[in-house]
C-alpha positions in Angstrom: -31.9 19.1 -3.7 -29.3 17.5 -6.1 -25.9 17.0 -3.7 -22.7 14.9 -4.4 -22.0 12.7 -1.0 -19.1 12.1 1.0 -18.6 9.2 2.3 -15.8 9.1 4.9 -13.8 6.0 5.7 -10.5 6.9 7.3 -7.0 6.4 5.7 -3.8 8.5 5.7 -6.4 11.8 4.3 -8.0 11.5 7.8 -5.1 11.3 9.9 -3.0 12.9 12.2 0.1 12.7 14.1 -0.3 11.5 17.9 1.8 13.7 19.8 2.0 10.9 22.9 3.1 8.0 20.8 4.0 9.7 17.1 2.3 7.1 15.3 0.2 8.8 12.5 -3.5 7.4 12.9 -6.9 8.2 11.8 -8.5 10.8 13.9 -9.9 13.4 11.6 -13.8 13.3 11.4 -16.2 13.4 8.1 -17.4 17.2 9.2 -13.7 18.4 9.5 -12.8 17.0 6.1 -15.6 19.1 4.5 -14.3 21.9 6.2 -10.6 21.7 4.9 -11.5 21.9 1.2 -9.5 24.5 -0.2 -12.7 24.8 -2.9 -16.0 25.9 -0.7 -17.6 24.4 -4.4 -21.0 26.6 -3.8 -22.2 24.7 -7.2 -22.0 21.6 -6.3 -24.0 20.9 -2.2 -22.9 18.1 -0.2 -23.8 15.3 1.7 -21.3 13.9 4.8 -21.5 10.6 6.4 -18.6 8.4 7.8 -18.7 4.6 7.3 -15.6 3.8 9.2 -12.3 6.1 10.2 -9.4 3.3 10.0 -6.1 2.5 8.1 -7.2 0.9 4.6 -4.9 -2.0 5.7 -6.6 -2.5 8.4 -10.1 -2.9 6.0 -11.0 -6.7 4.8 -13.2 -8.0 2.7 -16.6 -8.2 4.3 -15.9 -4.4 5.3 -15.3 -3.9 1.8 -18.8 -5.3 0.7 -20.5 -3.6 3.6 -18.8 -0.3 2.0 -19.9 -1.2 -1.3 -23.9 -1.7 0.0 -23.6 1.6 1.2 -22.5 3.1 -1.9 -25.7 1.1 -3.4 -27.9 2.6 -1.0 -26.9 6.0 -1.3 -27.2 6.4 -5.2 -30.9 5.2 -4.5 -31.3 8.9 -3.3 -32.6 10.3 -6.6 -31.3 14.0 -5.5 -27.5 12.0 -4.8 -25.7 12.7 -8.4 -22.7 10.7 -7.1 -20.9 9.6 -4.0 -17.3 10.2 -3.4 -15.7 8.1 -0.9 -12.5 8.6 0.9 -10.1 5.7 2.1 -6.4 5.0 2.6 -4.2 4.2 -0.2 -3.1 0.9 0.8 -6.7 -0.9 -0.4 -8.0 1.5 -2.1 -7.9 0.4 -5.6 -9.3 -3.2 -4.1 -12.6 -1.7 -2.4 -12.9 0.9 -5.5 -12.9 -2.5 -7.5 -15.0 -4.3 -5.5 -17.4 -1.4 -5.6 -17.2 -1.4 -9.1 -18.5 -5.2 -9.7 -21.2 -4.7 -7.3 -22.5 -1.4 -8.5 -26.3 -0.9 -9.5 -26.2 2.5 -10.6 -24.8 4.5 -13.7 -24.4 7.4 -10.9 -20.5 8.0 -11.0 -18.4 6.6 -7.9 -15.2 8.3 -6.9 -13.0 6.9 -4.7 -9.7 9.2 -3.5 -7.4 9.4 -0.8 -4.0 11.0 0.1 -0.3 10.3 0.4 0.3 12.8 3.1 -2.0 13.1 6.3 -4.2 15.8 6.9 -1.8 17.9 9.5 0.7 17.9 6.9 1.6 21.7 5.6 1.2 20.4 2.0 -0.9 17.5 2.2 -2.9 16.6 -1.3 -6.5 15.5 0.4 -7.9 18.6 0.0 -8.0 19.1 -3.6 -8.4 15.4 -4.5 -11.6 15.7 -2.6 -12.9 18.8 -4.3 -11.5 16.8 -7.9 -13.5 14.2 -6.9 -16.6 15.8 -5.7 -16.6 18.0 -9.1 -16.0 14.2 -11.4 -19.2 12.6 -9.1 -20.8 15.9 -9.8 -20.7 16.2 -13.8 -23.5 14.5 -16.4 -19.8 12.8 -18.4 -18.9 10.8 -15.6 -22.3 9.0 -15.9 -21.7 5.0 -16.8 -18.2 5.2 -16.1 -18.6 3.2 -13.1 -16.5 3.5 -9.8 -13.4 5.3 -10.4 -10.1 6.5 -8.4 -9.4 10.3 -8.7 -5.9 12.1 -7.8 -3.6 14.4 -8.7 -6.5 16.0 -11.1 -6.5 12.1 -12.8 -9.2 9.5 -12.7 -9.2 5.9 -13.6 -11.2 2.6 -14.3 -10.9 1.0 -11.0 -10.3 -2.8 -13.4 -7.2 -0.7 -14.7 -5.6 1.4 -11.9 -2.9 0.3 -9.8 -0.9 2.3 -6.7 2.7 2.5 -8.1 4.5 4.3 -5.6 4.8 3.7 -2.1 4.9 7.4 -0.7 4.5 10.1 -4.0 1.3 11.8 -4.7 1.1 10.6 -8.5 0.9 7.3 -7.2 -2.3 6.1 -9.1 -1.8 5.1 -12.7 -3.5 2.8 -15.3 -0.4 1.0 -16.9 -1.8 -0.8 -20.2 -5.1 0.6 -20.7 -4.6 4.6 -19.9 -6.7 7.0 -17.8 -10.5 7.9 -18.5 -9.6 11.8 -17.7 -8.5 14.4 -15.9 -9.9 17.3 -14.0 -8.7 21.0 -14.8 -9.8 23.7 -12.4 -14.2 23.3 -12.8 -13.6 21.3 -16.2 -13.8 17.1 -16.0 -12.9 15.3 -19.1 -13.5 12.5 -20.5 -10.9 10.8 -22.6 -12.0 7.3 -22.7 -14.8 5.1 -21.4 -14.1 1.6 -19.9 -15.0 -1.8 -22.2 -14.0 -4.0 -19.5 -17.3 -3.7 -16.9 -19.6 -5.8 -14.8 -21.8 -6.1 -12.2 -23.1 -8.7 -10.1 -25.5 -9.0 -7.3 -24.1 -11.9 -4.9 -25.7 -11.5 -1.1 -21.8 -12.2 -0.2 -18.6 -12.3 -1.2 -16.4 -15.1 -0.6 -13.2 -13.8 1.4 -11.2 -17.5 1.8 -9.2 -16.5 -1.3 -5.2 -16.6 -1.1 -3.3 -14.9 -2.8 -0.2 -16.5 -3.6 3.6 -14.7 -5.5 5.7 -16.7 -7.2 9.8 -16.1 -6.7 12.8 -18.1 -7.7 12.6 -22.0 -6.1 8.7 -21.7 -4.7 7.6 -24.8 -3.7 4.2 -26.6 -3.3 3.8 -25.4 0.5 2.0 -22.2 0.0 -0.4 -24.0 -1.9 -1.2 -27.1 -0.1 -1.4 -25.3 3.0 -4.2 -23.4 1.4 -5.8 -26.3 0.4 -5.6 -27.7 4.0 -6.9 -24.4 5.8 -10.3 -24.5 3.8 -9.8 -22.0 1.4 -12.2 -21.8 -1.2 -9.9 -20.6 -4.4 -6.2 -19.6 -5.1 -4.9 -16.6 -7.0 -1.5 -17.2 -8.2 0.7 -14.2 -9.1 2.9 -16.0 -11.7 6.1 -15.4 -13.6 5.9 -13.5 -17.1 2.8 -15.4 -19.1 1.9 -17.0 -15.9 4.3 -19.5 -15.2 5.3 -21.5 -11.7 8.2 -23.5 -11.0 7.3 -27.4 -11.4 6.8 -27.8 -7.9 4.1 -25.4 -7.8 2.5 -26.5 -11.1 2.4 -30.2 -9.4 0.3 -28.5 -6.0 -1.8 -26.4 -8.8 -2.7 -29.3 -10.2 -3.6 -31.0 -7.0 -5.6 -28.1 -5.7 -8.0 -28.0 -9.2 -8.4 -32.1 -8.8 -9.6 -31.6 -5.1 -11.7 -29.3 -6.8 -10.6 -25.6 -6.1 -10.1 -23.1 -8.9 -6.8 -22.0 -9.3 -6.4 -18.3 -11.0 -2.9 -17.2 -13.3 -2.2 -13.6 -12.7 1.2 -12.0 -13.8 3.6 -10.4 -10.8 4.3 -8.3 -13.9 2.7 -4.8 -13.6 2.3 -4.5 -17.4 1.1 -7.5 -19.7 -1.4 -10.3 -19.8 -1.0 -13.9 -18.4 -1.3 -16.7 -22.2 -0.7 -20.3 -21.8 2.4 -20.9 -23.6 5.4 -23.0 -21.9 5.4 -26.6 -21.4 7.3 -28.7 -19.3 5.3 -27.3 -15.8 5.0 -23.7 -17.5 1.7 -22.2 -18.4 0.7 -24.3 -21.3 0.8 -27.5 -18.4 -1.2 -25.3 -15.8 -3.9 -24.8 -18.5 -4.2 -28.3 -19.5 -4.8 -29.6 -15.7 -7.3 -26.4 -14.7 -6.0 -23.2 -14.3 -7.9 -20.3 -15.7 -5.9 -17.5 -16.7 -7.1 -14.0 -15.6 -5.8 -11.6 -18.9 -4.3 -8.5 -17.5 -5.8 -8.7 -14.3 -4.1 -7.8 -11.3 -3.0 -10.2 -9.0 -5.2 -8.4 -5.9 -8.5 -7.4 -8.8 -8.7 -10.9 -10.4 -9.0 -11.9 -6.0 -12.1 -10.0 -5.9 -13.7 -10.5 -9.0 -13.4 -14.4 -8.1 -14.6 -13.6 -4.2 -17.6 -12.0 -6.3 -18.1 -14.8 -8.7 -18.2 -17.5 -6.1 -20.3 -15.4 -3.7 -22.8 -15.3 -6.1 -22.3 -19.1 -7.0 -20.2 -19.4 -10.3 -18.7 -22.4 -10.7 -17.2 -25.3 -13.0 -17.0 -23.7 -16.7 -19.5 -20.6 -15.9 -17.0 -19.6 -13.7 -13.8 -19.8 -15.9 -15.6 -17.9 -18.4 -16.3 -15.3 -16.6 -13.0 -14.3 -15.5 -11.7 -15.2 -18.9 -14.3 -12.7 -19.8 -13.7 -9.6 -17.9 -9.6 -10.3 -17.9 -9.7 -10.3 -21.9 
């Protein structure tokens, strides 16, 4: 029989308050989650299984790619229209994007959460899950690959970005706009995402840093990478994608030891150009340093963990992300 499934990972929409110890954790199981939808959704039959019940913070990468597999092997089901998957908010537009790039099927994905736990008078997971169970449910949502649904929204997970730290709207898609919303039974679709791919690594590579530029960095952050084994460096820049002279010097090391170095923006809006001289962009570029578009700092991470899991390198690589940050 054609069903939607949900696919139950833990997060702030699964937990509860522990009376002992007052520290809100997840608790709340995939059957009981079914049960609390406000919308009993008698059109749309569904599928429960949990993956995990944990704090999305508490989620790294390898988890991620296990949760993404799942996702893989669930869509095989030729009955499964769609999967939704709950998860905290904290990670949740990194494994929805990570999903996304390692997707094999044009079956929507839907990835939602909450801002207030489950034992909250008001909390939102209810009726993001039913929005997201009716989006993974409709023929429109087809092709548009994995997506984050709230507060009657959903989004390209290249594009969407957590904005607030507590408020229900927190989900937004700053330069490129939502694909559509969800009103009552009715999904639209407003837009489709240009951005897309997929690849089929065996593994990701999770010996990425992740590094933020503020006033006076040094080198340290950098070297110490370089030290530890990493395999890569993301750098969230200033503006363009800029880094003090201290850190262009380290970049510089880093790509002549032979590790990529990827510009990001600390910016939330705005795309990363080499420009500046003098140990600004424009220097970075000319030793190595591809520059990631509009990418996130935390996206352009895992498309490179993808890209050298499935063995990009040299100029293939740099392409690439050139590519899909454009």
């Amino acid at each position: 029989m054609p069903h939607v499934t949900l696919l139950t990972t833990g997060g702030t929409i699964a937990s509860r308050r522990d009376p002992a110890t007052g520290h809100v954790v997840a608790s709340v199981s995939a059957e009981d989650l079914r049960a609390a939808l406000h919308d009993p959704l008698d059109d749309i039959p569904l599928k429960v299984e949990s993956f995990a019940n944990v704090g999305s913070y508490a989620i790294d990468l390898p988890t991620s790619f296990a949760l993404a597999q799942r996702i893989n092997t669930l869509l095989e089901d030729p009955d499964c229209l769609g999967v939704v998957v709950t998860h905290g908010t904290d990670t949740l537009e990194e494994s929805c994007y990570l999903a996304d790039l390692l997707l094999r099927s044009e079956k929507p994905v839907v990835f939602t959460g909450a801002q207030r736990s489950a034992d909250e008078p008001d909390t939102d997971g209810p009726r993001n899950i039913a929005d997201s169970i009716r989006l993974a449910g409709a023929p429109a949502a087809r092709g548009l690959g994995a997506m984050i649904c709230f507060e009657q929204e959903f989004h390209a997970a290249r594009d969407v970005s957590k904005t607030h730290a507590s408020r229900t709207d927190t989900f937004h898609s700053y330069e490129h706009g939502k694909l559509g919303e969800i009103d009552g039974t009715d999904v639209y679709v407003m837009r489709r995402p240009a951005l897309r791919r997929t690849y089929t690594p065996e593994r990701v590579e999770p010996a990425i840093d992740l590094v933020t530029m503020a006033m006076g960095s040094d080198g340290r952050a950098l070297r110490h990478a370089l030290a530890d084994g990493m395999k890569a460096v993301v750098i969230q820049g200033f503006g363009r994608g800029n880094t003090p002279p201290a850190v262009t010097a380290a970049a510089t090391e880093l790509i002549a030891a032979g590790m990529p170095v990827v510009m990001t923006t600390r910016c939330p809006r705005g795309r990363v150009r080499p420009i500046y001289g003098n140990g600004g962009g424009k220097t970075l570029a000319e030793a190595g340093v591809i520059f990631a578009g509009d990418l996130s700092g935390v996206k352009a991470r895992l498309l490179l963990a993808v890209l050298l899991g499935a063995g990009f390198t040299g100029e293939a690589l740099r392409r690439e992300i050139e590519e899909v940050g454009s």
